[in-house]
Structures are given as structure tokens and as C-alpha cells.
N, C-alpha and C positions, 0 to 999 in steps of 0.2 A: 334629256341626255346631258351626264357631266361629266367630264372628264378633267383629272389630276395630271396636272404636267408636276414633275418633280425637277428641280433645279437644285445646284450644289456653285453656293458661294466662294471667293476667293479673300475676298477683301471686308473690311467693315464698311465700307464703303461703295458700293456698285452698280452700274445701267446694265442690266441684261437685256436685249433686245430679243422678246422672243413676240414677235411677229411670225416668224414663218412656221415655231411649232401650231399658233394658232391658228393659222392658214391650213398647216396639217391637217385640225382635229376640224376645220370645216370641210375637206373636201374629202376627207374618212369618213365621215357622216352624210356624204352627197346633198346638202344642205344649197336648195338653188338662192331661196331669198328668206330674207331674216335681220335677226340680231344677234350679236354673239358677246356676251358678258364676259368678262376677265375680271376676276374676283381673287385677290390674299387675303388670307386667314392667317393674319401676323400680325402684331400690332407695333412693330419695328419693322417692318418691310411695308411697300406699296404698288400701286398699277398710274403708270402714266402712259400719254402719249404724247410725242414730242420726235423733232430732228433727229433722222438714222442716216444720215449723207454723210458730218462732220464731225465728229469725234470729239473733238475739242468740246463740241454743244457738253456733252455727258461730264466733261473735264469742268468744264463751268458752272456747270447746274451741281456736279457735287463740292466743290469750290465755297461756291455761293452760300449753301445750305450749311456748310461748315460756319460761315462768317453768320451766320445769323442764329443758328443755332449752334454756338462749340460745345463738347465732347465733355468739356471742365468748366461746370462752372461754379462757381462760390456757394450760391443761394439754391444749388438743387437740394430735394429731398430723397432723393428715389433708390431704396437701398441696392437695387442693382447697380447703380450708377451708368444706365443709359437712357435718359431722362431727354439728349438731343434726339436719342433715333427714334423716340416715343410722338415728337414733335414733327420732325422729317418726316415720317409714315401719315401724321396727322395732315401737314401741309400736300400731301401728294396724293393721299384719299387713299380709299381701301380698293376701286374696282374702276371699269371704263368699261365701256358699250359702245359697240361698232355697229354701223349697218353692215348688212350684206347685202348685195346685187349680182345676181347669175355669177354664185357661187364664187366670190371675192369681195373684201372685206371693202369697204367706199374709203380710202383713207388718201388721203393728200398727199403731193408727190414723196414729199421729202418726213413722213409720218411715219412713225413705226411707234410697236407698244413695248413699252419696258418696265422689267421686274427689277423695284427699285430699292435697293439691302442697304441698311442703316443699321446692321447692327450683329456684322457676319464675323468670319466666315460661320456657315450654316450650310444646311439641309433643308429648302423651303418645299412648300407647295403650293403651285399656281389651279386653282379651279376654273374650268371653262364651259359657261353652259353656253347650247345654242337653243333660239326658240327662234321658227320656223314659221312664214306666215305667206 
């Protein structure tokens, strides 16, 4: 079973925290125990998980990822010219995998999953399989 979460970006820049569509599409599917993969098919977009309590965390982590990767820089090649959010996507990977236990996902207090856009505003799509054991 897979299912397409669809999301629409605001910013070049953005943490979407979609933890609870994913919560959704597990307990849509009555799924007791398991795994459940969160996977983008972008290669300017990615899948973390990380701090949903403070806000600030998301402010920082995009912040940060600016200072190490900027948006301009001299020595790129890449005729698009978003050669930072090619790197952004790479540092933050393409997917994450969760356990699941008596249908909820095992994540730690302060843990949520976010769809993370380097290179919007956009129309993305998030894939979510679960496998079931």
C-alpha cells in the first residue's frame, strides 16, 4: 500500500511538518505493527525528522543550511541555478522510516517528520508506504 500525500509550498525555503497526515494514512489503513517509509521524489526537496515543540529549531536548521550552502555562489555550474537546494536535499536525504507499535508511529517526545523544500514555492509529493508485520 502507497499512498501520495500532495503538499503545496510557500517559501523557497520550508519545514513542513506532516507528522499527522502520516499518522492519518497509518490508522486509514488499520495498520497495528509495522514500518512506515516517508519517501520524496525531488531532488530539491527532503524527508527529516527532528524538534516539532520550537519553532525557532526550523528557523535555525533553515538559517544554518543557508550559511553552509548559499543560494549564490561564484564557482557553481548548474544552469538552473539552484545547485544550494540540490545540496540541502542531499544533506537531509531523500526518506525516513519509522516504527510502528499498536498502530502509532514510536517517535520521541519532541519528534515530528518534516517535508523539507529548498527550492519552492512548489506543488510537491510526499510517498508513504507501510509494510506491516
Amino acid at each position: 500500500m502507497v499512498t501520495k500525500l500532495k503538499l503545496s509550498t510557500n517559501s523557497r525555503d520550508e519545514m513542513v511538518d506532516i507528522t499527522k497526515q502520516v499518522a492519518e494514512v497509518i490508522r486509514d489503513h488499520g495498520v497495528q505493527n509495522g514500518v512506515v517509509h516517508v519517501y520524496c521524489a525531488h531532488t530539491t526537496a527532503g524527508i527529516t525528522i527532528n524538534e516539532n515543540a520550537d519553532p525557532d529549531v526550523k528557523t535555525d536548521m533553515l538559517r544554518r543550511f543557508d550559511e553552509v550552502y548559499p543560494w549564490d555562489h561564484h564557482l557553481d555550474k548548474h544552469a538552473e541555478g539552484n545547485t544550494a537546494a540540490h545540496m540541502k536535499a542531499s544533506t537531509v536525504g531523500s526518506s525516513q522510516a519509522v516504527i510502528i507499535h499498536e498502530s502509532e508511529m514510536i517517535l520521541g517526545t519532541w519528534q515530528g517528520i518534516y517535508f523539507c523544500e529548498f527550492d519552492g514555492p512548489r506543488q510537491r509529493s510526499v510517498f508513504v508506504k507501510i509494510i506491516e508485520s
